[in-house]
C-alpha positions as CSV (number, residue, x, y, z in Angstrom):
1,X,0.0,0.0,0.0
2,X,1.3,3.3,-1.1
3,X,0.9,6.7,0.7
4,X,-0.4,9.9,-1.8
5,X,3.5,10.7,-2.2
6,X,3.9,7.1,-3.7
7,X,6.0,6.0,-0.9
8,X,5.5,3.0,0.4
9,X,3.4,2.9,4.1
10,X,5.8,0.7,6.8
11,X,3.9,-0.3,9.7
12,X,7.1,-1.8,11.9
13,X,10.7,-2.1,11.4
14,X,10.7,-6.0,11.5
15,X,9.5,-6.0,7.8
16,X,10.5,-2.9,6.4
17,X,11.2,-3.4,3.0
18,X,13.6,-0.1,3.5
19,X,15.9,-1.7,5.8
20,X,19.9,-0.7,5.2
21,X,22.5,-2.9,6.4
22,X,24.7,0.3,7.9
23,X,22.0,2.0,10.6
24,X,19.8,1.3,13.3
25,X,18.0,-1.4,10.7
26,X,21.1,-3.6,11.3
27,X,19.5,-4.8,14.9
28,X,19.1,-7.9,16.0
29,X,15.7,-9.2,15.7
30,X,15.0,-8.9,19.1
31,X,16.7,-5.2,19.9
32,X,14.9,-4.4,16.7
33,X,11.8,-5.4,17.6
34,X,11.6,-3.0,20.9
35,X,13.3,0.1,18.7
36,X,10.2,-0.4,16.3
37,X,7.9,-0.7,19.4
38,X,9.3,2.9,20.7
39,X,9.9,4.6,17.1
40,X,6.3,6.3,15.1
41,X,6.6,5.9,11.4
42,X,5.2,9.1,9.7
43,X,5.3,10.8,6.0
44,X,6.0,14.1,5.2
45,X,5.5,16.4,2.2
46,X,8.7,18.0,0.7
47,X,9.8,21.5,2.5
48,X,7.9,20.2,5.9
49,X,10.2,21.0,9.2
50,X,11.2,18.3,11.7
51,X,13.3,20.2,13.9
52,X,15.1,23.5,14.2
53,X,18.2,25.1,15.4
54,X,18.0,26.0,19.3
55,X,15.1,23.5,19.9
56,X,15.3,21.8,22.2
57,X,15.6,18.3,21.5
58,X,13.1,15.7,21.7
59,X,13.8,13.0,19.8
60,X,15.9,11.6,16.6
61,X,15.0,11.4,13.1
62,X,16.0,8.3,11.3
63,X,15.3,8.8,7.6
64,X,14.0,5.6,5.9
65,X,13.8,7.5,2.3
66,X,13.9,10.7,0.7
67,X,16.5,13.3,1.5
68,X,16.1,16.3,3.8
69,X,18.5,19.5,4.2
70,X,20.9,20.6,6.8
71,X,20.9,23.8,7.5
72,X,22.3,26.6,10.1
73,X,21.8,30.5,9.8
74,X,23.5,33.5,11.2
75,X,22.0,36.3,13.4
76,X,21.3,38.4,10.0
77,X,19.7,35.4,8.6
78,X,21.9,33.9,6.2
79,X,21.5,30.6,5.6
80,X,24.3,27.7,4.7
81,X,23.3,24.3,4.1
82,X,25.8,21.7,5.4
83,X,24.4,18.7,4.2
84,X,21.8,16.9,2.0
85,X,21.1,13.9,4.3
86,X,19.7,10.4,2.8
87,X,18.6,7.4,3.6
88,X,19.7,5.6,6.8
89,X,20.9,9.1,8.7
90,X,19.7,9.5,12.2
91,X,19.1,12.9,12.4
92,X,19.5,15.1,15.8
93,X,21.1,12.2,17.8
94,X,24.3,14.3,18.8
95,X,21.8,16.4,20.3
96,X,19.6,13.9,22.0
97,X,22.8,12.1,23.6
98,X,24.2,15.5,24.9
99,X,20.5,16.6,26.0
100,X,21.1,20.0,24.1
101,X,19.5,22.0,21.3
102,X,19.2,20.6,17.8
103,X,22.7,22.4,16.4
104,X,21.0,22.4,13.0
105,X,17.8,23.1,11.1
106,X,16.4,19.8,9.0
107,X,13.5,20.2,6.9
108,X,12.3,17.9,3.6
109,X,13.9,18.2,0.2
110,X,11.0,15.5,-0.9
111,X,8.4,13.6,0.2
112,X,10.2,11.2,3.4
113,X,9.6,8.4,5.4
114,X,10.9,9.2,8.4
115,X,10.7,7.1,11.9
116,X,11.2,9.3,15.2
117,X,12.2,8.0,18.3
118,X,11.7,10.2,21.5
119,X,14.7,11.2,23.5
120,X,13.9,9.0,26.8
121,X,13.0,6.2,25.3
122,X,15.7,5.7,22.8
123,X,18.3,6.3,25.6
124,X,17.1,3.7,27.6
125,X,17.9,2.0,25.1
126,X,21.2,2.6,24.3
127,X,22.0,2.1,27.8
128,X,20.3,-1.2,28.1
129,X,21.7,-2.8,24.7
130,X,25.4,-2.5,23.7
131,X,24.8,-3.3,20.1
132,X,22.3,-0.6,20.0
133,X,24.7,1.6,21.6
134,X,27.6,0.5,18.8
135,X,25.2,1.5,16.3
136,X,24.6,5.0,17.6
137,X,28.4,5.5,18.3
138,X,29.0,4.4,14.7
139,X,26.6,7.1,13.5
140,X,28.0,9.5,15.4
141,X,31.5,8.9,14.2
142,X,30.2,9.0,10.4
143,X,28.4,12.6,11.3
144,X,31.8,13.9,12.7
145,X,33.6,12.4,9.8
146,X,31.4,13.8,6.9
147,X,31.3,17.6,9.1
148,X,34.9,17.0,9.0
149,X,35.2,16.4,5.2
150,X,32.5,19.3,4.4
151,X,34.4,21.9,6.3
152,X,37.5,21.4,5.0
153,X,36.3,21.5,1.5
154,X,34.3,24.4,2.2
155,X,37.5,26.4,4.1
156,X,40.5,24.6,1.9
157,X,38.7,25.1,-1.8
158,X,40.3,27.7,-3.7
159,X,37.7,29.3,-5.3
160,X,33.6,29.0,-5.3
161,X,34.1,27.7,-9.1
162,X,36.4,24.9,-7.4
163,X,33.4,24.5,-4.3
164,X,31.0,24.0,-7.2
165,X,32.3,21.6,-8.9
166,X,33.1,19.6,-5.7
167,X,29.4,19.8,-4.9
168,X,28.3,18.7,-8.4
169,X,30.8,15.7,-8.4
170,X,29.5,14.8,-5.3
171,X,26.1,13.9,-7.3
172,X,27.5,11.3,-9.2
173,X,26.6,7.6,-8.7
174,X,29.3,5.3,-7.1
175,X,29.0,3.4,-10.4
176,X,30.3,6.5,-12.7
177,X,33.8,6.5,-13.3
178,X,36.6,8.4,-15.6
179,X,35.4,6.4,-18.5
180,X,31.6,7.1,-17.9
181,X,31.1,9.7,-21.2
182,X,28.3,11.2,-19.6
183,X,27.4,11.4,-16.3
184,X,23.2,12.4,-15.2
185,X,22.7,13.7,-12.1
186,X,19.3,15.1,-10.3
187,X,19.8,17.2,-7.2
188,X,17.0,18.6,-6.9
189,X,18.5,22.1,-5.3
190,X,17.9,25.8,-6.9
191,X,20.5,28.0,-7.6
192,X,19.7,29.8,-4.1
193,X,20.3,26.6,-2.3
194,X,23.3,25.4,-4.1
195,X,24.7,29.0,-3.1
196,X,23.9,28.0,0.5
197,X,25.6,24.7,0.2
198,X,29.0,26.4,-1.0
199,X,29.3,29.7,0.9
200,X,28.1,31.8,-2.2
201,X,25.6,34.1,-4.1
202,X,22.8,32.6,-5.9
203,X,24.0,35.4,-9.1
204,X,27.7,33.5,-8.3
205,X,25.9,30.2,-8.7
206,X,24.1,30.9,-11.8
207,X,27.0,33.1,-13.5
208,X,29.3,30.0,-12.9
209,X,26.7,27.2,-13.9
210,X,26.7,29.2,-17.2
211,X,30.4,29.1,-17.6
212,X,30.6,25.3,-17.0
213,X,28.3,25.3,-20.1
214,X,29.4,27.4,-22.0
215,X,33.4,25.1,-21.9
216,X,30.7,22.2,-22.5
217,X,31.5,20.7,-19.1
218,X,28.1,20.0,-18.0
219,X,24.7,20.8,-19.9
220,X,21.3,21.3,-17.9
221,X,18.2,19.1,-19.5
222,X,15.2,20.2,-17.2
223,X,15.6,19.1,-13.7
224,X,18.4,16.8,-14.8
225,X,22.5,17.7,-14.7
226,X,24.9,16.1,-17.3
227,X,28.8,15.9,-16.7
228,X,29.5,15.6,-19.6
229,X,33.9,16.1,-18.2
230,X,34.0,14.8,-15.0
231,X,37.6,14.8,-15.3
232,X,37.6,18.4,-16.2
233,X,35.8,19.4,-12.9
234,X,38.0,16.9,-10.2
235,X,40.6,19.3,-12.2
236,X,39.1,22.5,-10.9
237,X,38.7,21.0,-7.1
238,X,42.2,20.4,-6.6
């Protein structure tokens, strides 16, 4: 049975057609079984807000499908998106653990299945189960890692042409290699929020998007982004 988004309703974890072997899905049957008992399985439309920065926080996010934006802002409201998280992140954990504010702002790119777990619940847990623990540390060390990687990129990187073409590579399929002619991509982002993902202006975005067409590095058809010299771009990065 579908939901009006065409996603697929789950009514537990235990036989969720969604599961991924590198998250909380990864349980033991049994461990799994309470998780699913504690968690609440909901859709939401694209552009809907789960949490906010200096919330306080009530509970984690894991994100069965879809993909849903990371975002912090400043005092005069500019915005920089850290992150386009996907399937399998557990969102606002670092928070829950710490029993602080959500650091970050996460609301829907698309239509998600997400599975929330309140704060007290899913701590007892953690503290009960080791495994269940593991799993948590293990997320947590692949945040930090990622936040790690996106930071340096974003302070190391030459120039915004170089942050842009980092972003776009980072797009393409794990299948796509050097030899792939042409590589199709669908982000799904505006201008505006490409900007927000590099440090930039949207009129920096769009004046450089133009550029990479007009040297025939990438071509725009609708929604869709072709690499058409992947090589070409890792060249501007480094």
């Amino acid at each position: 049975m579908n939901t009006p988004y065409g996603l697929e309703i789950v009514e537990n974890c235990t036989n969720c057609k969604l599961k991924r072997d590198d998250c909380f899905c990864n349980l033991s049957a049994p461990v799994l079984k309470i998780f699913s008992a504690i968690s609440h399985q909901t859709t939401f439309p694209p552009e809907a807000t789960l949490f906010v920065e200096g919330q306080n926080s009530r509970g984690v996010f894991l994100l069965c499908s879809g993909k849903v934006k990371l975002s912090t802002s400043s005092r005069d409201g500019k915005v920089l998106i850290l992150k386009m998280a996907g399937p399998g992140e557990m969102l606002g954990l670092s928070a829950v653990i710490a029993g602080t504010e959500y650091e970050l702002t996460a609301e829907t790119a698309m239509p998600c299945q997400v599975n929330f777990v309140p704060r007290e619940p899913l701590l007892d847990l953690l503290a009960r189960y080791g495994e269940a623990g593991l799993r948590s540390a293990q997320a947590l060390s692949r945040e930090f890692q990622s936040a790690y990687r996106d930071i340096h990129d974003l302070i190391l990187a030459r120039s915004s042409a170089g942050k842009l073409a980092k972003l776009l590579l980072s797009w393409t399929p794990p299948s796509a290699n050097n030899n792939t002619k042409e590589i199709r991509v669908s982000s799904g982002l505006t201008h505006e929020e490409m900007a927000q993902m590099i440090g930039a202006s949207r009129e920096t975005v769009t004046r450089l998007l133009s550029d990479l067409r007009k040297k025939q590095l990438i071509r725009l058809e609708g929604s869709t982004l072709v690499i058409r010299n992947r090589m070409a771009l890792e060249a501007m990065v480094s």
